[in-house]
PyMOL commands that place a pseudoatom at each C-alpha (Angstrom):
pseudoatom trace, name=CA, resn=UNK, resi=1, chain=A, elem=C, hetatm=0, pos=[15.729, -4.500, -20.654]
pseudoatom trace, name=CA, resn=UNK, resi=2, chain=A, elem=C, hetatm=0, pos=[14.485, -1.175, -21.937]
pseudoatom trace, name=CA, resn=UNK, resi=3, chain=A, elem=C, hetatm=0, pos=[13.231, 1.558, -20.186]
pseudoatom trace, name=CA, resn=UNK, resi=4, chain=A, elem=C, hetatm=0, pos=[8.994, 2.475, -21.722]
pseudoatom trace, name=CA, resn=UNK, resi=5, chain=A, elem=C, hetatm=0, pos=[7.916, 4.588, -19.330]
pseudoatom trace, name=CA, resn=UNK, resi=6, chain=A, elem=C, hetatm=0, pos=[8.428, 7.032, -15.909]
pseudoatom trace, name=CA, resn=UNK, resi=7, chain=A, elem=C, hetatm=0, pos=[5.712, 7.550, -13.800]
pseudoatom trace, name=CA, resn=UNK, resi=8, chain=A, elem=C, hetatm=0, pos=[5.645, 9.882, -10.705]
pseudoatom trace, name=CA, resn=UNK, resi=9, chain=A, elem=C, hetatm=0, pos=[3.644, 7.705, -8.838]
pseudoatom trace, name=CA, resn=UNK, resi=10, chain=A, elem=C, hetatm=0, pos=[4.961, 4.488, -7.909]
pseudoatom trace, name=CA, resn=UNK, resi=11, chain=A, elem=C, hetatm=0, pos=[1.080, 3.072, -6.865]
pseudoatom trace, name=CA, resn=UNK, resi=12, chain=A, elem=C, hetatm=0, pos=[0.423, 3.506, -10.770]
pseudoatom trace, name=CA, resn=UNK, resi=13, chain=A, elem=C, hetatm=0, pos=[3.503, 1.834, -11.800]
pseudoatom trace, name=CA, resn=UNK, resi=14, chain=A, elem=C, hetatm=0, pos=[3.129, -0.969, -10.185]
pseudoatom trace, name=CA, resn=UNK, resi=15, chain=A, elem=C, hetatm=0, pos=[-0.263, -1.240, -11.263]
pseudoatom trace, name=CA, resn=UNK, resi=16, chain=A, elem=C, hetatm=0, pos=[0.721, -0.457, -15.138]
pseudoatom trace, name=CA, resn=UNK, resi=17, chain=A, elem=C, hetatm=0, pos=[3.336, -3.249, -14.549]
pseudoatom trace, name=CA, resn=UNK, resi=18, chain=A, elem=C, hetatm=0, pos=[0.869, -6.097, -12.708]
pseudoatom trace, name=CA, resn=UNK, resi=19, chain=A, elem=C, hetatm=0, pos=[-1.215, -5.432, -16.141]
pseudoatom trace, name=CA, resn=UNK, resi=20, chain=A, elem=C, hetatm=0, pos=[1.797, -6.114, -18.441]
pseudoatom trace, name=CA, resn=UNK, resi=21, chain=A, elem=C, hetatm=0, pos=[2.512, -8.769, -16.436]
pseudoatom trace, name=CA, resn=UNK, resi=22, chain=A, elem=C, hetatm=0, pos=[-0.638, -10.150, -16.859]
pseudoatom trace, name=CA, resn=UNK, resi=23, chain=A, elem=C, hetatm=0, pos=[-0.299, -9.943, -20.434]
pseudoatom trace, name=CA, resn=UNK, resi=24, chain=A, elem=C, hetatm=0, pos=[2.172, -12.025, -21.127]
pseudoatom trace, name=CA, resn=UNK, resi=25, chain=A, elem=C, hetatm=0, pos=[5.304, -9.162, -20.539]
pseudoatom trace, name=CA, resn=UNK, resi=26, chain=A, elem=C, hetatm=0, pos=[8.077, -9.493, -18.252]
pseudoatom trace, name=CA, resn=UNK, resi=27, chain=A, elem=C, hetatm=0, pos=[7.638, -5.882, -16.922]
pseudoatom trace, name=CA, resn=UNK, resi=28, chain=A, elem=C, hetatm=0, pos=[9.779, -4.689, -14.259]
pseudoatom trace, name=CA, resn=UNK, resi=29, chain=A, elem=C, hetatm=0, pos=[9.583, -1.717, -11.916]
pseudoatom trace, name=CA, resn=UNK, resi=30, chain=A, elem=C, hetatm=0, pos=[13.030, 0.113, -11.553]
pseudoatom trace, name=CA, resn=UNK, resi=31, chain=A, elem=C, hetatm=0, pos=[13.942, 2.434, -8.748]
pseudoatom trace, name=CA, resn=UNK, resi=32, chain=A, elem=C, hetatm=0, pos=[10.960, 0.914, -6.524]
pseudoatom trace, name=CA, resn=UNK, resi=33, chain=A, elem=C, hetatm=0, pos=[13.189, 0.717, -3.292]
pseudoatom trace, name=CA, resn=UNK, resi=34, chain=A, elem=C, hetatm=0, pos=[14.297, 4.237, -3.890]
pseudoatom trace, name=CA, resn=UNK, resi=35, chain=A, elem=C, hetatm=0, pos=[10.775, 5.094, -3.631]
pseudoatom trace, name=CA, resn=UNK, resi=36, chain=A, elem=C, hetatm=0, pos=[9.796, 3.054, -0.857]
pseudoatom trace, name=CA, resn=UNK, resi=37, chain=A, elem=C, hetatm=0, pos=[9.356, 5.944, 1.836]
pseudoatom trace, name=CA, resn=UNK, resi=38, chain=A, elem=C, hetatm=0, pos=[7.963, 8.399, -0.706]
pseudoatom trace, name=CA, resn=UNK, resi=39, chain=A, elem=C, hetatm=0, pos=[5.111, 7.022, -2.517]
pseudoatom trace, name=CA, resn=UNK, resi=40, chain=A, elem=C, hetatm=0, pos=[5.580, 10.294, -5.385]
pseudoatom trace, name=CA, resn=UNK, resi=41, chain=A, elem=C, hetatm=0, pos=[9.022, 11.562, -6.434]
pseudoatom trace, name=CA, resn=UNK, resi=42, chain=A, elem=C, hetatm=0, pos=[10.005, 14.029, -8.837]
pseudoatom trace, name=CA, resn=UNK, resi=43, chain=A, elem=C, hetatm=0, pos=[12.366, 11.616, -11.264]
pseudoatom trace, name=CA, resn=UNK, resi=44, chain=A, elem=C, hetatm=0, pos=[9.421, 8.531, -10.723]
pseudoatom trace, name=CA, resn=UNK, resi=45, chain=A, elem=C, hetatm=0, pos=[10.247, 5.553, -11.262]
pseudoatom trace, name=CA, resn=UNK, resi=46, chain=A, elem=C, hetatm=0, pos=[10.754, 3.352, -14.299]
pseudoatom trace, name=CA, resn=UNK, resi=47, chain=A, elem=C, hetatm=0, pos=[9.258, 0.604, -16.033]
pseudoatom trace, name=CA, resn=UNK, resi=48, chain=A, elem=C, hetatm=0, pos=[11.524, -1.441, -18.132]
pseudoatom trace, name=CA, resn=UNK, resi=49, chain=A, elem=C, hetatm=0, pos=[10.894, -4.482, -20.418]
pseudoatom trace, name=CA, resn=UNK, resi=50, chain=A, elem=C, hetatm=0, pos=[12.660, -7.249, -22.249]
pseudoatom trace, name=CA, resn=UNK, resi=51, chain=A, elem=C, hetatm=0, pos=[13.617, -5.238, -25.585]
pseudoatom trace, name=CA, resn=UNK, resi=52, chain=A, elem=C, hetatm=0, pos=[11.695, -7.842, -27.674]
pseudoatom trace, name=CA, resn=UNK, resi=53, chain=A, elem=C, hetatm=0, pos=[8.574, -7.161, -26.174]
pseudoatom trace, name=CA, resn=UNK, resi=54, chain=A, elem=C, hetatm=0, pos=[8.582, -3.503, -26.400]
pseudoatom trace, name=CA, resn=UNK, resi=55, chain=A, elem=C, hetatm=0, pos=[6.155, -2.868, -28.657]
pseudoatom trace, name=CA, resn=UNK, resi=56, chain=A, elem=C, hetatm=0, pos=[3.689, -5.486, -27.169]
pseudoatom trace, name=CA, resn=UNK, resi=57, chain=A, elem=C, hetatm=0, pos=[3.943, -3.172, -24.318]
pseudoatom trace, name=CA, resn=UNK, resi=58, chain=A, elem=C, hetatm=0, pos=[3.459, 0.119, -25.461]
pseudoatom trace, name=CA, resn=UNK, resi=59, chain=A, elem=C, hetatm=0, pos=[0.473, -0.759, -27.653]
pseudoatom trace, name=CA, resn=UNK, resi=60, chain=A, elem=C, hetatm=0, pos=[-1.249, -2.779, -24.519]
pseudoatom trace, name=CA, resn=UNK, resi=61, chain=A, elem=C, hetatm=0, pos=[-0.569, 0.464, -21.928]
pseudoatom trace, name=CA, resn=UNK, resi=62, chain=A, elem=C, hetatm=0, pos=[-2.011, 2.398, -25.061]
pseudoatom trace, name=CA, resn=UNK, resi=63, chain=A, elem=C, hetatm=0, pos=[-5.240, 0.464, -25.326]
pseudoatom trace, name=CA, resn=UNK, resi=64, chain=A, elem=C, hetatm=0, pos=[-5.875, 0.397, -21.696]
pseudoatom trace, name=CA, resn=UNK, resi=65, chain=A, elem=C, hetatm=0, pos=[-5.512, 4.135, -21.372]
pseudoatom trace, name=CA, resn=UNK, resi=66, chain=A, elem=C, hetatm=0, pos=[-7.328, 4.714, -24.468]
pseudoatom trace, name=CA, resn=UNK, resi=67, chain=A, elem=C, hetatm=0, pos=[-10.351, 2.241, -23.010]
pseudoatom trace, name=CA, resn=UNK, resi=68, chain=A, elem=C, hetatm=0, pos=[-10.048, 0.009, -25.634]
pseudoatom trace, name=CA, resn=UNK, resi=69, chain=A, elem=C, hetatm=0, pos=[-9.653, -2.856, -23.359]
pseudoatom trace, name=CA, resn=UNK, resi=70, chain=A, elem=C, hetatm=0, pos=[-13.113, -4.206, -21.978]
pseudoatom trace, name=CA, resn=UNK, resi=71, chain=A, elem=C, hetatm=0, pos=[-13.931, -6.854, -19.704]
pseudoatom trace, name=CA, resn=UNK, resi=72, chain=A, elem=C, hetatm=0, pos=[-15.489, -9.634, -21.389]
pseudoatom trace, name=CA, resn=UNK, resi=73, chain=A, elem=C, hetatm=0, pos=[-19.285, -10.266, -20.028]
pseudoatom trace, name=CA, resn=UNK, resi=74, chain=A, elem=C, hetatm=0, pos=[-18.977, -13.850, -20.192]
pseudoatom trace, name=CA, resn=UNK, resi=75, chain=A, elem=C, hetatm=0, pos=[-15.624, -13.678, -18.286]
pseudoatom trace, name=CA, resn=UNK, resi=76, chain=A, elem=C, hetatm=0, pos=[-17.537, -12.461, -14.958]
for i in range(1, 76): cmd.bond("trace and resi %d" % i, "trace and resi %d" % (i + 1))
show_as sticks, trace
zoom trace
């Protein structure tokens, strides 16, 4: 697994790593329990994917932030 990202807040993460999953990449959350009681810590906690899908990741959590990802009409 390799490490793509740290976020502070762990609502986020697992949000950025629900989408991944979603798409096809076995995203996990590190450090989750850690950050259990506090829902924002300084360090954050990391995301971490299977090193072969690396890429696939960082240019999905790129689109989405950029809002190049749009629901499709005729999906609703």
């Amino acid at each position: 697994m390799k490490v793509i990202k740290r976020i502070r807040d762990q609502q986020e993460a697992k949000i950025i790593v629900s989408f991944l999953n979603a798409n096809g990449i076995a995203a996990e959350l590190l450090d989750g329990a850690m950050n259990s009681v506090l829902p924002v810590l300084p360090r954050g906690v990391r995301i971490a994917v299977p090193e072969d899908q690396e890429q696939t990741a960082l240019a999905l959590i790129e689109k989405a932030q950029s809002g190049e990802l749009t629901i499709d009409e005729e999906d609703e």
